[in-house]
C-alpha positions in Angstrom: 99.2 194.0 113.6 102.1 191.8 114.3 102.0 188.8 115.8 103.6 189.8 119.3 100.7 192.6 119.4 97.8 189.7 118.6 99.7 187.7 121.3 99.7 190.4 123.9 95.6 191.5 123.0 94.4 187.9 123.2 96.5 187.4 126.7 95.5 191.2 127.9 91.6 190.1 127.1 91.6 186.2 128.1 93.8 187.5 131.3 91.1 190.3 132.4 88.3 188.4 132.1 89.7 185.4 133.9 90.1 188.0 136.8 87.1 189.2 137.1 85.9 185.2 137.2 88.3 184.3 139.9 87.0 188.1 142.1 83.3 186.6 141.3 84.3 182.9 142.3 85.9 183.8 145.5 82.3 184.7 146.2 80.9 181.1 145.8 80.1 178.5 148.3 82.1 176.5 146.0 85.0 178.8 146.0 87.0 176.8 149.6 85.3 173.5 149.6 86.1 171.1 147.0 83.9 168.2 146.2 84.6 164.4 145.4 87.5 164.5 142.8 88.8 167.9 143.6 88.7 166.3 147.1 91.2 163.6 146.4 93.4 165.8 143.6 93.2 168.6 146.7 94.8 166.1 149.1 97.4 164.4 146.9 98.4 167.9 146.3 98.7 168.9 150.1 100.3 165.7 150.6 103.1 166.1 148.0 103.8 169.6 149.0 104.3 168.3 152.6 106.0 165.5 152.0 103.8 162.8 152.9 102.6 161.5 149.5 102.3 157.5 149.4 105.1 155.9 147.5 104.4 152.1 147.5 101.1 152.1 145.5 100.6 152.1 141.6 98.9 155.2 140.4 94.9 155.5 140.0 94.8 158.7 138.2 97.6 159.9 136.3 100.3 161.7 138.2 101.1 164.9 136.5 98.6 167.2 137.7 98.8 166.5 141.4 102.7 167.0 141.3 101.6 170.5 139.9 99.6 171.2 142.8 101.7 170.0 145.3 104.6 172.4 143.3 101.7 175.1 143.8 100.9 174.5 146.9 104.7 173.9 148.4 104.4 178.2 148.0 101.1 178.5 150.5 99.5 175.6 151.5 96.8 177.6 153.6 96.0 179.7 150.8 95.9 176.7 148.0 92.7 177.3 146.8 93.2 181.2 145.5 96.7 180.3 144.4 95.6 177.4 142.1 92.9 179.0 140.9 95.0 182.1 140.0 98.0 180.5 138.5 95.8 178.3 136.2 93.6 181.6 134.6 97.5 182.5 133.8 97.7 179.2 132.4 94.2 179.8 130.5 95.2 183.2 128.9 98.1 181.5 127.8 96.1 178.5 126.2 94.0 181.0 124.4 97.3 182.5 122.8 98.3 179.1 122.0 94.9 178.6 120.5 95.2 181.7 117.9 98.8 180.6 117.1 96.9 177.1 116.1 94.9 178.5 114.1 96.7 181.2 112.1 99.1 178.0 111.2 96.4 176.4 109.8 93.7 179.2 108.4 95.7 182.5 108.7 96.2 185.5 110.7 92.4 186.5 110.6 91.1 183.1 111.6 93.9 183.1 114.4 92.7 186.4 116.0 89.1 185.1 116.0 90.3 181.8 117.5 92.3 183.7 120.2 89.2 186.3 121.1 86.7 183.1 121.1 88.6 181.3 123.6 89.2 184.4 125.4 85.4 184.4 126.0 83.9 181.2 126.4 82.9 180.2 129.2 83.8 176.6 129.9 87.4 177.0 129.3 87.3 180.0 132.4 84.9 178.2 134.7 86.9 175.0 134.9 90.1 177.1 134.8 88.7 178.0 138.3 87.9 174.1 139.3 90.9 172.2 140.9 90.4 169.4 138.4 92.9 168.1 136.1 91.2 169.3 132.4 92.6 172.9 132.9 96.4 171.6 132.2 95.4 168.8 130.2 94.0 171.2 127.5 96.9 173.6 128.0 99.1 170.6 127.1 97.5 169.7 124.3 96.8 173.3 122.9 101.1 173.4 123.8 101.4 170.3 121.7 99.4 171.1 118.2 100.9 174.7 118.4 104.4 173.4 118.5 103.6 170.5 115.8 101.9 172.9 113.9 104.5 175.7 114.1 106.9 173.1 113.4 105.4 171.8 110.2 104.9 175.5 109.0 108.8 176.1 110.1 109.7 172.7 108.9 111.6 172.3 112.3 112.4 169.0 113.5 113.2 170.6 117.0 109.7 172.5 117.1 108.1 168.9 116.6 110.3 167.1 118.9 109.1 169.6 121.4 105.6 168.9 120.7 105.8 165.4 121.3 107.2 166.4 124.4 104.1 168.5 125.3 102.1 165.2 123.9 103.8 163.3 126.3 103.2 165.4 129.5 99.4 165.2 128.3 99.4 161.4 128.5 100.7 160.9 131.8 98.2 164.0 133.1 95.4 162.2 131.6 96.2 158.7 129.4 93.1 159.2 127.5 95.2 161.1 124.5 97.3 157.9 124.0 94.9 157.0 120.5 96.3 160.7 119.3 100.4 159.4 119.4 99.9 157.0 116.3 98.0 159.6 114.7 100.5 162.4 114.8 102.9 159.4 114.1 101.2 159.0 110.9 100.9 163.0 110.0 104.2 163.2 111.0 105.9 160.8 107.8 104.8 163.9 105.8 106.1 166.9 107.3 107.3 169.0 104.6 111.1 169.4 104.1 111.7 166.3 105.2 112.9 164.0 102.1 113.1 160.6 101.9 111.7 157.5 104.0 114.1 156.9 105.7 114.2 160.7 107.1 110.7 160.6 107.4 110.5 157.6 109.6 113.0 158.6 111.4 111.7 161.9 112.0 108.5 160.8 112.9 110.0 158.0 115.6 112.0 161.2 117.1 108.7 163.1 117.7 106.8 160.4 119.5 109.9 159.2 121.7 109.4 162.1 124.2 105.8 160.2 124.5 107.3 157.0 125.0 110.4 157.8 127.6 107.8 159.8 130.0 104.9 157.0 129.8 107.9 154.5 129.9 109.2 156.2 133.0 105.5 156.3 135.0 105.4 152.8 134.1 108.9 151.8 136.3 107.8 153.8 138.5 104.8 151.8 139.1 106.8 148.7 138.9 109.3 149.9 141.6 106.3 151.6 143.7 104.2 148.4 143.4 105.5 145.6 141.6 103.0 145.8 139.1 102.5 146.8 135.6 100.1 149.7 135.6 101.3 151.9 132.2 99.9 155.3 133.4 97.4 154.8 135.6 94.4 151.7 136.4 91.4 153.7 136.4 90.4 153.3 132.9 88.6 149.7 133.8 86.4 150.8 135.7 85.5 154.2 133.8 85.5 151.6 130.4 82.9 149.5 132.7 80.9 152.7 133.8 80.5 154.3 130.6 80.0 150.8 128.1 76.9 149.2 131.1 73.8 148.5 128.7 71.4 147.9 131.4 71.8 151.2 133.6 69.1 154.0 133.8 68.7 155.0 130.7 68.1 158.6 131.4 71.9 158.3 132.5 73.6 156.3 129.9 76.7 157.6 128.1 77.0 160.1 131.0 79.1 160.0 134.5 77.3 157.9 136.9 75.6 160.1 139.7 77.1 160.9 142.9 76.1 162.7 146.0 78.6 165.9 146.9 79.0 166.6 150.4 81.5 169.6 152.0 83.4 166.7 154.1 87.0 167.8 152.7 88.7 165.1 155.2 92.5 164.1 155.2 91.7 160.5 154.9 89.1 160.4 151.4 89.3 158.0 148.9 88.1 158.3 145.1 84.7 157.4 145.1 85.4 155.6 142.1 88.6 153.8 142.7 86.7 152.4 145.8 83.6 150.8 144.3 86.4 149.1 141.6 88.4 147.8 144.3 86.2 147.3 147.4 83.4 145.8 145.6 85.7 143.7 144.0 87.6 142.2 146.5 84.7 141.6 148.8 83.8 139.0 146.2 87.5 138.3 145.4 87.9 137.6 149.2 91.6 138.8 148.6 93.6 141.7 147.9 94.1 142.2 144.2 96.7 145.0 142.9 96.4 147.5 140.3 96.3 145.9 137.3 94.3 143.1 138.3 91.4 145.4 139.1 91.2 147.1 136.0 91.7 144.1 134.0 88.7 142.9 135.7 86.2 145.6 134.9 87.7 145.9 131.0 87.0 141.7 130.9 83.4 142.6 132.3 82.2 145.5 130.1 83.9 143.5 126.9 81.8 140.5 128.0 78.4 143.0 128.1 79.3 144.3 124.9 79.4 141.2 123.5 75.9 140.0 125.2 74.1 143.1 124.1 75.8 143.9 120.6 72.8 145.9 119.6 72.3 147.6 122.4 75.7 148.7 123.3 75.8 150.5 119.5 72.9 152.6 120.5 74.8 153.5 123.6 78.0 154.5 121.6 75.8 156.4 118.8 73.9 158.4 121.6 77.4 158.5 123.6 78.7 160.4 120.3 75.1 162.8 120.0 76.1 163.6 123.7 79.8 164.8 123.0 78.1 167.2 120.3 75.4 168.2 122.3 75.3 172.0 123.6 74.3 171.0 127.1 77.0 170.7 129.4 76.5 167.4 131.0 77.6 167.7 135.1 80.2 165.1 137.0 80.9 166.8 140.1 79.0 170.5 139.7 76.6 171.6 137.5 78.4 174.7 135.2 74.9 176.1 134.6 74.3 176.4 138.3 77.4 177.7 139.0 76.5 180.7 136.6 74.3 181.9 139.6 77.8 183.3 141.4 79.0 184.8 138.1 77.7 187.7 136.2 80.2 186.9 133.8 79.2 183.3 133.1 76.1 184.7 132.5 77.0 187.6 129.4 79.5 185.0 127.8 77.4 184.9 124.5 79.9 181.3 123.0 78.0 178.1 123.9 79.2 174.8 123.1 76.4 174.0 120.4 77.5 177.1 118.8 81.1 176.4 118.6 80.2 172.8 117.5 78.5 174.4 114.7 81.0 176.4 113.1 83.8 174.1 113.9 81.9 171.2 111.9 80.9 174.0 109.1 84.6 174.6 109.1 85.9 171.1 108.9 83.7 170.8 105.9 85.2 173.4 104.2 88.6 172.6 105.0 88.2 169.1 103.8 85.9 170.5 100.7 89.3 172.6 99.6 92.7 170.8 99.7 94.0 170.9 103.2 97.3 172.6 104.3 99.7 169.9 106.5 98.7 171.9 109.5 95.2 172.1 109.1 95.0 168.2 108.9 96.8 167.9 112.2 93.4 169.7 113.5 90.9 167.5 111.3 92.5 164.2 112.7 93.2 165.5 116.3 88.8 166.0 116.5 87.8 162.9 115.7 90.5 161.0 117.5 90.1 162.8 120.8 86.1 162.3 120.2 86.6 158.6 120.3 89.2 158.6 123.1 85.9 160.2 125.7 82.8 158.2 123.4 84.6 154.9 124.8 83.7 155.6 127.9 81.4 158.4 129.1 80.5 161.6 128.4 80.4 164.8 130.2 81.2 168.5 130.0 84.9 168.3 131.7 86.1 165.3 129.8 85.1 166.9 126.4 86.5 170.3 127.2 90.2 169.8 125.6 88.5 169.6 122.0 88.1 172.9 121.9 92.0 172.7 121.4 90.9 171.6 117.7 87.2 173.1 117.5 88.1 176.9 118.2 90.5 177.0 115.0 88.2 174.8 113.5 85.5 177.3 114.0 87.5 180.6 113.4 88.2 179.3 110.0 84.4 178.7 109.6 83.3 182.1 110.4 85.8 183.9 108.8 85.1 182.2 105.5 81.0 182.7 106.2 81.9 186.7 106.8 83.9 186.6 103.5 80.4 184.8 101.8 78.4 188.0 103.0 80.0 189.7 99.7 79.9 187.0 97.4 77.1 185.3 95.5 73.8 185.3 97.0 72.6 181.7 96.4 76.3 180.2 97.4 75.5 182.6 100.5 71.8 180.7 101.3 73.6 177.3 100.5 76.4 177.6 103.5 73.6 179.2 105.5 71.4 176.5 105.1 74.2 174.2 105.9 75.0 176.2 109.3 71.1 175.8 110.4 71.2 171.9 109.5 74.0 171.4 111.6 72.6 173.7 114.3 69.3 171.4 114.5 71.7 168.4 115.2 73.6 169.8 117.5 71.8 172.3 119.7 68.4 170.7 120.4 68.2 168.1 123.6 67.7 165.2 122.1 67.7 162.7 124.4 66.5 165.3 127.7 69.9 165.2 129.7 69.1 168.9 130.9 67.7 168.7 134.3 64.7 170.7 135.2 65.6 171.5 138.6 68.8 171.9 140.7 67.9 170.2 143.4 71.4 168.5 144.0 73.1 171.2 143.5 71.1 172.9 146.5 71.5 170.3 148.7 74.9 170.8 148.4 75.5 174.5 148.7 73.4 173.9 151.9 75.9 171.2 153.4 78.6 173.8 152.4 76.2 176.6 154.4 75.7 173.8 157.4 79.5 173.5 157.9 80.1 177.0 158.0 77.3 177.6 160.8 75.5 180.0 158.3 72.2 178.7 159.0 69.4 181.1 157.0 71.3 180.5 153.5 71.5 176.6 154.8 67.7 176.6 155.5 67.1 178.4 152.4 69.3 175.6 150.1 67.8 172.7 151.8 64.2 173.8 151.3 65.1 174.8 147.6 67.0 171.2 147.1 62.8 169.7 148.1 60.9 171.3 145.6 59.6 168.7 143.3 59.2 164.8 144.3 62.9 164.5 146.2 64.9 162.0 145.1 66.1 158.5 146.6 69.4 159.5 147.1 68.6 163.0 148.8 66.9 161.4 151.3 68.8 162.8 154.3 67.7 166.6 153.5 64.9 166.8 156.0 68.2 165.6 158.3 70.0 168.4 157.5 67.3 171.0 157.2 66.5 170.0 161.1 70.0 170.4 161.5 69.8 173.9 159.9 66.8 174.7 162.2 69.0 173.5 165.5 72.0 176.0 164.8 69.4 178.9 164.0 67.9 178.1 167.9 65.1 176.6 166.4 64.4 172.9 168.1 60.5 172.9 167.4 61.0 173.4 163.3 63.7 170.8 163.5 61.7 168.4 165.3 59.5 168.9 162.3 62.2 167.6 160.0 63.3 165.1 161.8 59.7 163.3 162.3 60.5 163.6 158.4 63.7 162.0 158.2 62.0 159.3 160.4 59.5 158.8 158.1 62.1 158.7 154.6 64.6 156.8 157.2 62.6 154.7 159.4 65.1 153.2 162.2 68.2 155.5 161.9 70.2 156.4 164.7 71.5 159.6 163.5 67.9 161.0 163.2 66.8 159.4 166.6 70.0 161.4 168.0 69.2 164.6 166.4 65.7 164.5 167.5 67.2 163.5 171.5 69.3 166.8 171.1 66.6 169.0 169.7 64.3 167.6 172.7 67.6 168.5 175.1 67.6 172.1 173.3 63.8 172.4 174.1 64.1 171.4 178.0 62.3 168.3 177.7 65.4 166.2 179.2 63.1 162.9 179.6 62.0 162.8 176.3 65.5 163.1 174.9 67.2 160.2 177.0 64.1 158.4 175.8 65.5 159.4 171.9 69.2 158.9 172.6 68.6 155.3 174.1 66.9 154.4 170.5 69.5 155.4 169.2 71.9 153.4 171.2 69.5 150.4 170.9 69.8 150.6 167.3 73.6 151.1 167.6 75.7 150.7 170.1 78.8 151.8 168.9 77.0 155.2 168.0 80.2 157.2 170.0 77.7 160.6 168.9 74.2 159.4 170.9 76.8 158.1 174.2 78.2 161.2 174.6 74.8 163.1 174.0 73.1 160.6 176.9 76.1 161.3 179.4 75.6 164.8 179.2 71.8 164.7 179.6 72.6 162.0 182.7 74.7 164.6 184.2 72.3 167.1 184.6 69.7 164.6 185.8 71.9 163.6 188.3 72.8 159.7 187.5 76.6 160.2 187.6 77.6 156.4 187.5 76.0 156.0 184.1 76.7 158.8 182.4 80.2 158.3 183.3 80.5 154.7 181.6 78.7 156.0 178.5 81.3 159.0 178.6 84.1 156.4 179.0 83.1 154.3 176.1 82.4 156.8 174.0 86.2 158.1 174.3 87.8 154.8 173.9 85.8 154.5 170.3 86.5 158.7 169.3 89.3 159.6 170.8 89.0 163.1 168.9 85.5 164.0 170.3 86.4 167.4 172.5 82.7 167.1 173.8 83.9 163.0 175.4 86.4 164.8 177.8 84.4 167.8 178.4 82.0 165.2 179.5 84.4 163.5 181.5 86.3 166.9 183.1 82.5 167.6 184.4 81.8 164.2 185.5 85.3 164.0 187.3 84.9 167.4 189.0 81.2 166.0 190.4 83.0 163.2 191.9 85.5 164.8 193.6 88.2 164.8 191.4 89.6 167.5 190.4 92.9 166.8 188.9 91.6 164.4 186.6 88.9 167.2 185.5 91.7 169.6 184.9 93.3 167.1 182.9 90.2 165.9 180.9 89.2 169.9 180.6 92.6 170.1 178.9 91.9 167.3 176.4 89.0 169.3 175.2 90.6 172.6 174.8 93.3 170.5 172.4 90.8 169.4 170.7 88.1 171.4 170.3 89.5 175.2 171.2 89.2 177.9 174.0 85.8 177.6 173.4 85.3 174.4 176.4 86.3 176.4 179.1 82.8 178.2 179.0 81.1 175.7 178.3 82.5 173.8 181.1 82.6 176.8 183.4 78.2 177.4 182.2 77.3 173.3 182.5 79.0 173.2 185.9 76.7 175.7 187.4 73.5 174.5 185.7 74.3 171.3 187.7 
């Protein structure tokens, strides 16, 4: 089979089953609603494509991938999240052809077709391929890069390399963390075959890293220009360093992300979660503004100084941080894959795990280093350990460690290939590499340290915010009652909140009072819940009892723009006009977007005898809040 047909199968296969992924995943709760990061990448990307991106700041996160989604997006903005998701499975397939081309460089054709089937099939690669996350075109760069520097060592084509440095470079600046990689492939590169002499070599060598430099050299003026301070890529590796080197967090979460709850609030205006709690927190002790630079220089200085106060400890951080990156459990940041398998049938067939490919790949690094390496093959046995120790300095999770596949898949092509040539050999040899295979398989696929949850109770409390939003209320009640089996924890506190709001939009005030006296009792004192437990009491008739509710609330806050609105409307129908129009003024002047302030005010305007002014307020709420507030004005105003 030549290698345009290999090409072509590997593409057809990866391509078809990426498909049928994207038809499942357009099924998800997940599918329209991104969470935290795919939040903020989501909006840069919207931003660019409209023009409207910020110019004058240095960059937190590297830039490349959000100018490819705002490139994408520039096509369809209100059809973004099929169109991403589409064009990077095309992306994938392509990444799995690049994949077998790695590894027939460096093992041979029958190790390159495995390589190209195995990615073709695991699932990882095609579940974040579906994420709006930046590690689906940071592992196509990289798989871009090693099949050009390998192709080019094979070739012995100076032009081939160049152009993988080039691909090197578009890595770094789409996520720095490869930067440790550019002096190895320096060093591999003095000894690319046909090139004679050290002088060529040297030079050679300089010409396939200088793509690397002139595009990190380029994001770095423009953060100069932009800001007026040095940032080289980006500034969020201080606080990530900080995050994933802290000694004395919980251990049951050290050496992974640090937990964060994921709500459907896909707003215009959010910030990364992480890049606030590096600068706000620091600047509230600061007591000034501090740029870029300065922030993450802070939080490297502080995790170098814990490092240094807890020697011993931090070691056993790193060593369990590098059992985690082997691990076969695929640690969550923002979803959980192994919940999201519950929306694919194909997630769930995909036979490839992680452990399993660790495996093989480390059987076949053995036996690669065990004979004498090819040139090629070494680029793959460096680019592992490097990339390994680029994500163990900081923290580990499934999304970060995904791009090692790049090296792993040929790694573990070779592996099986030679362990199906063993089957016809020697016995004893046979029962020696299989023994070998177990050993490594005890390491590697056992939980060691208990990271695997035994419940999914976040993730169910956030497909139920996601059902909440859409005003699907059964599934909602469903995910928030699933999301409180087990002894809830701290930080999903607010569920009985939800689930009461759940019970209010199915017509259900008595099983949300229910939930709320819950919520009072996990959240003794908060307004919100006094204010949902007013409007339930308003839902029910009992129009004392909630203006008894939403004047808690009030007492507690009396900014609370929600509970004002909620009182005026009650007042109105109780017949104390003055008051209720006050609250309704107040309330617009701190939420000017509330449609329900100026339907409020249109109906306390047209009971004073006003009528222009409750035209004009009626037409503030239409703006706002649609067609919909001429009923509801129209069905209030006779209930008066």
């Amino acid at each position: 089979m030549s290698i345009g047909r290999r090409s072509f199968l590997v593409f057809a296969v990866a391509l078809l089953l990426r498909l049928l992924y994207l038809c499942e995943n357009s099924e998800s709760p997940y599918f329209h609603y991104p969470v935290l990061d795919e939040v903020y990448l989501d909006n840069l990307g919207v931003q660019i494509a409209e023009g409207h991106a910020s110019h004058d700041e240095a960059y937190f996160r590297a830039p490349l991938y959000p100018l490819f989604l705002g490139t994408v997006y520039s096509f369809s903005v209100e059809h973004r999240f099929f169109l991403i998701r589409l064009i990077q499975h095309l992306l994938g397939a392509l990444t799995c052809v690049l994949l077998m081309l790695i590894a027939e460089g460096a093992f041979g054709r029958r190790a390159g077709l495995i390589a190209g089937l195995v990615s073709a099939c695991y699932g990882p690669l095609i579940f974040y391929e579906g994420e709006i996350l930046i590690v689906s075109v940071f592992t196509l760069l990289i798989a871009l890069a090693l099949a050009l520097l390998v192709r080019g060592s094979l070739r012995g084509s100076l032009l081939m390399s160049v152009a993988g440095g080039t691909a090197l470079g578009l890595a770094v600046i789409t996520r720095p963390n490869i930067l440790p990689f550019v002096p190895v492939v320096f060093c591999w590169s003095l000894f690319l075959p046909g090139m004679r002499g050290w002088l060529r070599r040297v030079g050679g060598a300089f010409l396939i890293i200088l793509p690397v430099a002139v595009l990190v050299g380029c994001t770095a003026v423009r953060n100069y220009v932009a800001a007026g301070d040095f940032v080289l890529v980006s500034s969020q590796g201080g606080i990530n360093f900080y995050l994933g080197n802290t000694v004395g967090q919980d251990p049951a979460r050290a050496g992974l992300p640090p937990p964060a709850v994921t709500t459907y609030r896909p707003v215009e205006d959010y910030r990364d979660t992480v890049e606030m709690h590096s600068k706000d927190k620091l600047e509230e002790v600061a007591k000034t503004t501090l740029s870029a630079s300065q922030v993450s220089e802070f939080w490297y200085r502080m995790a170098w100084e814990e490092i240094r106060r807890h020697k011993g400890a931090w070691l056993k951080l790193t060593i369990r941080k590098a059992m985690l990156f082997w691990n076969d459990y695929e640690a969550k940041n923002n979803k959980n894959y192994y919940f999201c398998k519950r929306y694919s049938r194909l997630l769930r067939v995909l036979p490839v795990s992680y452990g399993i490919l660790a495996v093989f790949s480390l059987y076949g690094l053995v036996l690669t280093v065990l004979r004498r390496p090819s040139h090629a093959s070494v680029l793959l046995i460096l680019f592992v350990p490097a990339f390994m120790l680029s994500i163990v300095a900081f923290f580990v999770c499934a999304r970060l460690r995904l791009p090692v596949v790049v090296g792993l898949i040929p790694l573990a092509a070779h592996g099986v290939a030679r362990f199906a040539d063993m089957l016809r050999g020697s016995r004893r040899k046979l029962v020696a590499h299989g023994a070998m295979i177990c050993v490594l398989g005890l390491v590697v696929l056992p939980d060691w340290y208990g990271i695997r949850p035994d419940n999914f109770r976040q993730e169910f409390w956030t497909v139920g915010q996601y059902y909440l939003s859409r005003g699907m209320c059964d599934e909602a009640i469903e995910s928030f009652t699933l999301s409180l089996v087990g002894e809830p924890r701290g930080e999903l506190r607010e569920t009985y909140l939800y689930l009461g709001h759940s019970y209010l939009q199915a017509d259900r005030p008595g099983s949300a009072m229910v939930c709320y006296r819950r919520a009072l009792e996990k959240m003794p004192g908060d307004p919100r819940v006094l204010n949902a437990m007013g409007v339930a009491f308003e839902r029910s008739g009992e129009y004392e009892e909630a203006v008894g509710y939403y004047r808690q609330a009030l007492a507690l806050s009396s900014g609370y723009a929600r509970a004002m609105i909620n009182l005026g409307l009650v007042l109105l129908g109780t017949g104390d006009v003055e008051e209720a129009g006050d609250l309704l003024r107040a309330a617009q002047c701190l939420d000017d977007s509330d449609p329900d302030a100026y339907l409020g005010l249109a109906l306390h305007s047209r009971l004073t005898g006003d009528g222009a002014k409750a035209e004009e307020y009626l037409r503030a709420a239409v703006e706002r809040g649609g067609e919909e507030y001429l009923r509801m004005f129209t069905e209030r105003l006779a209930g008066m």
